[in-house]
KOLRO-719018 format. One record per atom (N, C-alpha, C): x, z, y; residue in one letter; residue number from 1. Coordinates in steps of 0.1 Angstrom, whole numbers, padded with zeros to 4 digits, always signed. Last residue first. Example, Ala and Ser with C-alpha at 12.3 -4.5 7.8 and 13.67 -1.06 7.14 Angstrom:
% KOLRO-719018
{east->+0128 up->+0071 north->-0022 code->S pos->2}
{east->+0137 up->+0071 north->-0011 code->S pos->2}
{east->+0129 up->+0079 north->+0000 code->S pos->2}
{east->+0132 up->+0078 north->-0057 code->A pos->1}
{east->+0123 up->+0078 north->-0045 code->A pos->1}
{east->+0132 up->+0078 north->-0033 code->A pos->1}
% end
This chain:
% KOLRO-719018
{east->+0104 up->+0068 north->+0014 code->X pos->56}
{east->+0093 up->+0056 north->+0020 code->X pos->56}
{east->+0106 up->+0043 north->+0018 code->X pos->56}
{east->+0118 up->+0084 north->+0009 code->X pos->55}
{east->+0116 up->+0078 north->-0002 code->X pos->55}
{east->+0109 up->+0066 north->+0001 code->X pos->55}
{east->+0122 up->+0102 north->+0032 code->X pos->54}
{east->+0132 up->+0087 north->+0026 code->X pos->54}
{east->+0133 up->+0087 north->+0018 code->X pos->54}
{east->+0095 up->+0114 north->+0031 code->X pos->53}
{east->+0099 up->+0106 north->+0042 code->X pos->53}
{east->+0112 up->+0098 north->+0037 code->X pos->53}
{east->+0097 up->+0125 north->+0009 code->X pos->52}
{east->+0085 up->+0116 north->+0010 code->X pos->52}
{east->+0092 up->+0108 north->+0019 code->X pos->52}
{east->+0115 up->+0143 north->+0014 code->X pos->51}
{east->+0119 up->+0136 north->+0004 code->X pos->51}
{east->+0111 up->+0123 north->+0001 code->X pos->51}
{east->+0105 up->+0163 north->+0033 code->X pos->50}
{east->+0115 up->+0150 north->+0037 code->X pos->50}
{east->+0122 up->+0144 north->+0026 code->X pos->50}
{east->+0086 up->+0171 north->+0020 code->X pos->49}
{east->+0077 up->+0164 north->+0035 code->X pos->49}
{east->+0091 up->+0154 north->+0037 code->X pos->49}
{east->+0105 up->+0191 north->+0005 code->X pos->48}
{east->+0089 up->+0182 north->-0004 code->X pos->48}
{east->+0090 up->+0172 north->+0006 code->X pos->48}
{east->+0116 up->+0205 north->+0023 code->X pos->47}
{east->+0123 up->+0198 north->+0016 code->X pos->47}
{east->+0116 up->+0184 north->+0008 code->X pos->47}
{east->+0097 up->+0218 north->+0035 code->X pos->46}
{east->+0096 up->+0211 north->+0042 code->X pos->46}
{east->+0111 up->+0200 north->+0039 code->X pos->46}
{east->+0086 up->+0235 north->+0015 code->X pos->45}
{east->+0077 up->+0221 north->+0019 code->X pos->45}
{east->+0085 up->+0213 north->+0026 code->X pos->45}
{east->+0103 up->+0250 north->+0012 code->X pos->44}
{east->+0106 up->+0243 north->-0002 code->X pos->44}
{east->+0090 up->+0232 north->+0007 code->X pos->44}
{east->+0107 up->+0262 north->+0039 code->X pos->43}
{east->+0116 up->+0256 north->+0035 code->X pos->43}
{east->+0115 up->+0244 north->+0022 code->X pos->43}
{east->+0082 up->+0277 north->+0033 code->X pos->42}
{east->+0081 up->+0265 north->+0043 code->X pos->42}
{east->+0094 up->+0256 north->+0037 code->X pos->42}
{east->+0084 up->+0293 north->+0009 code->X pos->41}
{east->+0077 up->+0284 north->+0011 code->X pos->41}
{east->+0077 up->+0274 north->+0017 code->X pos->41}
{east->+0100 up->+0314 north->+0025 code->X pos->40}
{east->+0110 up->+0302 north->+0017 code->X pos->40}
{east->+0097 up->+0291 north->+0012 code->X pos->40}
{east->+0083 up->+0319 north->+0044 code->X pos->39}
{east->+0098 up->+0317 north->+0048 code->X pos->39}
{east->+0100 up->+0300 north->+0037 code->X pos->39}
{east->+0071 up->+0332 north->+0027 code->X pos->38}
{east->+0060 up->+0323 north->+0039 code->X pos->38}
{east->+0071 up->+0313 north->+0043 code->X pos->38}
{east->+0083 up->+0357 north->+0022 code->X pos->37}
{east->+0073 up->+0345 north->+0008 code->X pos->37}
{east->+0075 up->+0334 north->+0020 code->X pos->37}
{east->+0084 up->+0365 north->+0048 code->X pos->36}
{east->+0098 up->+0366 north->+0040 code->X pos->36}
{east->+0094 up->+0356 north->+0030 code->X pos->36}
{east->+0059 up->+0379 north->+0052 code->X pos->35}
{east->+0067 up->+0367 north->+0063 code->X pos->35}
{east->+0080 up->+0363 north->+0056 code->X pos->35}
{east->+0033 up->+0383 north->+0042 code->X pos->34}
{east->+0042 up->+0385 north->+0035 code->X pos->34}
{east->+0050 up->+0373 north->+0039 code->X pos->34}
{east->+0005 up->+0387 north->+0055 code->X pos->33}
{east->+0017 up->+0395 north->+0062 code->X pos->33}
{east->+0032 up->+0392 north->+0052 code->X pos->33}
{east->-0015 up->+0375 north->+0048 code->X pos->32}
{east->-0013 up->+0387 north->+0039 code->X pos->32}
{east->-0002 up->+0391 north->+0045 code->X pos->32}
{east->-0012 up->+0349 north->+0059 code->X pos->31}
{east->-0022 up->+0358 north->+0069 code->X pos->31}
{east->-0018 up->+0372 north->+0059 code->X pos->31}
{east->+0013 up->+0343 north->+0053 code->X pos->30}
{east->+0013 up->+0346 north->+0064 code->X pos->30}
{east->+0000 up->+0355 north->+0067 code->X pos->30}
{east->+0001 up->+0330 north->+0028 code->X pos->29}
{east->+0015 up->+0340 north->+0028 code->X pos->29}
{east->+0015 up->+0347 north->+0044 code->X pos->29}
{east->-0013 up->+0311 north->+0037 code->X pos->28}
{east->-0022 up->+0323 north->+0028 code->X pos->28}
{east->-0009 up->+0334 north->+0026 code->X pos->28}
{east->+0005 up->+0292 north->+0047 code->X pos->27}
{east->-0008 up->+0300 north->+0054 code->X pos->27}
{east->-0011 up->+0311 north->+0051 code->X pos->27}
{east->+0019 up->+0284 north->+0027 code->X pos->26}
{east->+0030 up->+0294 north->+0036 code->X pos->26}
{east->+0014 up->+0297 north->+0047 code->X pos->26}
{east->-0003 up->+0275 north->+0011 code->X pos->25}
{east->+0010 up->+0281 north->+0007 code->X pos->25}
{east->+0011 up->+0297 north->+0015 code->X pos->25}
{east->-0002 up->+0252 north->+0027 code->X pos->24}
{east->-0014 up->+0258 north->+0022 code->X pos->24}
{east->-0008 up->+0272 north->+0018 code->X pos->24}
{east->+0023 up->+0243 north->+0026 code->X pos->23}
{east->+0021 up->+0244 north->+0040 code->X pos->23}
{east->+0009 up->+0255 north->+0038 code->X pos->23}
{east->+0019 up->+0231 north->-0005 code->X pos->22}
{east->+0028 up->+0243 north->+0002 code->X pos->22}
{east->+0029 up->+0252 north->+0014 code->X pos->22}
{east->+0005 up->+0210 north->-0002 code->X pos->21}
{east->-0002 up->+0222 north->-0008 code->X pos->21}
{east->+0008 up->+0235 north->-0006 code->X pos->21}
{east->+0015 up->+0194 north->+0015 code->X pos->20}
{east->+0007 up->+0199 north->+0026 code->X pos->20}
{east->+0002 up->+0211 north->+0011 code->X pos->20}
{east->+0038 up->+0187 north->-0002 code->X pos->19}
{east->+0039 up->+0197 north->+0007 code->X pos->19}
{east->+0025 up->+0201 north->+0018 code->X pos->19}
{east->+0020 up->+0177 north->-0025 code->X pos->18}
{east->+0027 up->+0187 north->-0029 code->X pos->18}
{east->+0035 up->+0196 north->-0016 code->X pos->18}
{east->+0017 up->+0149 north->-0012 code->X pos->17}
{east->+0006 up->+0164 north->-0013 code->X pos->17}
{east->+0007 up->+0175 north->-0019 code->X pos->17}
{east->+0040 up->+0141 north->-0009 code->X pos->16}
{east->+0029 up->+0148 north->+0004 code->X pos->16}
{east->+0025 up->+0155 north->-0002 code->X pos->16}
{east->+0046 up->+0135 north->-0036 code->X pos->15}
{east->+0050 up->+0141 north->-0030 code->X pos->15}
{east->+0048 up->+0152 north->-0015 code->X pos->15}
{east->+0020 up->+0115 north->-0043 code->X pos->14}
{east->+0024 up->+0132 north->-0047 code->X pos->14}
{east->+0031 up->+0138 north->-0036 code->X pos->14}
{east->+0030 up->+0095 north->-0023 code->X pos->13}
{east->+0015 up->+0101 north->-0016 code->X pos->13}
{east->+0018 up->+0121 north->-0023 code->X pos->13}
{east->+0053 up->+0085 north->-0037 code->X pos->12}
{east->+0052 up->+0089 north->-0022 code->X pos->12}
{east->+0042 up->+0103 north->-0016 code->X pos->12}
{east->+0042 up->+0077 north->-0064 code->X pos->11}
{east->+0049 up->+0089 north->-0058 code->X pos->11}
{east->+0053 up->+0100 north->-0044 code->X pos->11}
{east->+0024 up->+0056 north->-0052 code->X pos->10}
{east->+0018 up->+0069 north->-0059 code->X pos->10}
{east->+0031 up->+0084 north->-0060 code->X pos->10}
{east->+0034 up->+0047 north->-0019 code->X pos->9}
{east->+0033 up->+0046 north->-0036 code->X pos->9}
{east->+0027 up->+0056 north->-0040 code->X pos->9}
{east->+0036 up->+0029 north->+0010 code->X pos->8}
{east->+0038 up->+0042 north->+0000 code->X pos->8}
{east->+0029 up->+0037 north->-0014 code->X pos->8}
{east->+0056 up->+0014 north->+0033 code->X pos->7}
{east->+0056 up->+0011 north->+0018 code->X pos->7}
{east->+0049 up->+0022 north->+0010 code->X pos->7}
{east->+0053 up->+0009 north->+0065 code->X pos->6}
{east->+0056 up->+0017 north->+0055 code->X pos->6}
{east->+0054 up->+0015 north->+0044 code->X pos->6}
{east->+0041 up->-0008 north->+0080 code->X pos->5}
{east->+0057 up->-0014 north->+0079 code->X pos->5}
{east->+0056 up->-0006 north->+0069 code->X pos->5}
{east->+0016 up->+0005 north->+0085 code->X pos->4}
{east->+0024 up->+0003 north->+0096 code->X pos->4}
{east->+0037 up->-0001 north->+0093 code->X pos->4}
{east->+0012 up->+0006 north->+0057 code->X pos->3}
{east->+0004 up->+0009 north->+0066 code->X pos->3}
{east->+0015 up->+0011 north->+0073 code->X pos->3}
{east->+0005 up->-0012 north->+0020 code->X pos->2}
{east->+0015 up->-0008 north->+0031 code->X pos->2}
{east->+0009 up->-0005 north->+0044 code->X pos->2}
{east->+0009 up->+0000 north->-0012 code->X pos->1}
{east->+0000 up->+0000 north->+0000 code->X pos->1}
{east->+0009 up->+0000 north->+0012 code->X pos->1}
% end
C-alpha cells in the first residue's frame, strides 16, 4: 500500500501497532503512578515506532 511515497506492509503496520499498544501501556503505567514501568515502556515503544519508521 503506498500513501504519500511511503511503502507499508503488513509488517510495517504490526510493528505500529505494537507501539501505539505500548504508548497504551505507558498510559495505564502512569495513571497507577508507576513512573519507573512507564519509563522503560516508553523506551521499548519508542524503539517499536523507529523500527517501523526505517523499515518503511
Amino acid at each position: 500500500m503506498e500513501i504519500g511515497g511511503l511503502h507499508f506492509t503488513y509488517g510495517n503496520v504490526a510493528i505500529f501497532a505494537v507501539a501505539v499498544f505500548l504508548l497504551a501501556g505507558v498510559y495505564s503505567f502512569v495513571r497507577q503512578g508507576l513512573k519507573i514501568a512507564a519509563l522503560i515502556v516508553f523506551v521499548l515503544a519508542a524503539i517499536a515506532f523507529t523500527g517501523g519508521v526505517m523499515w518503511l
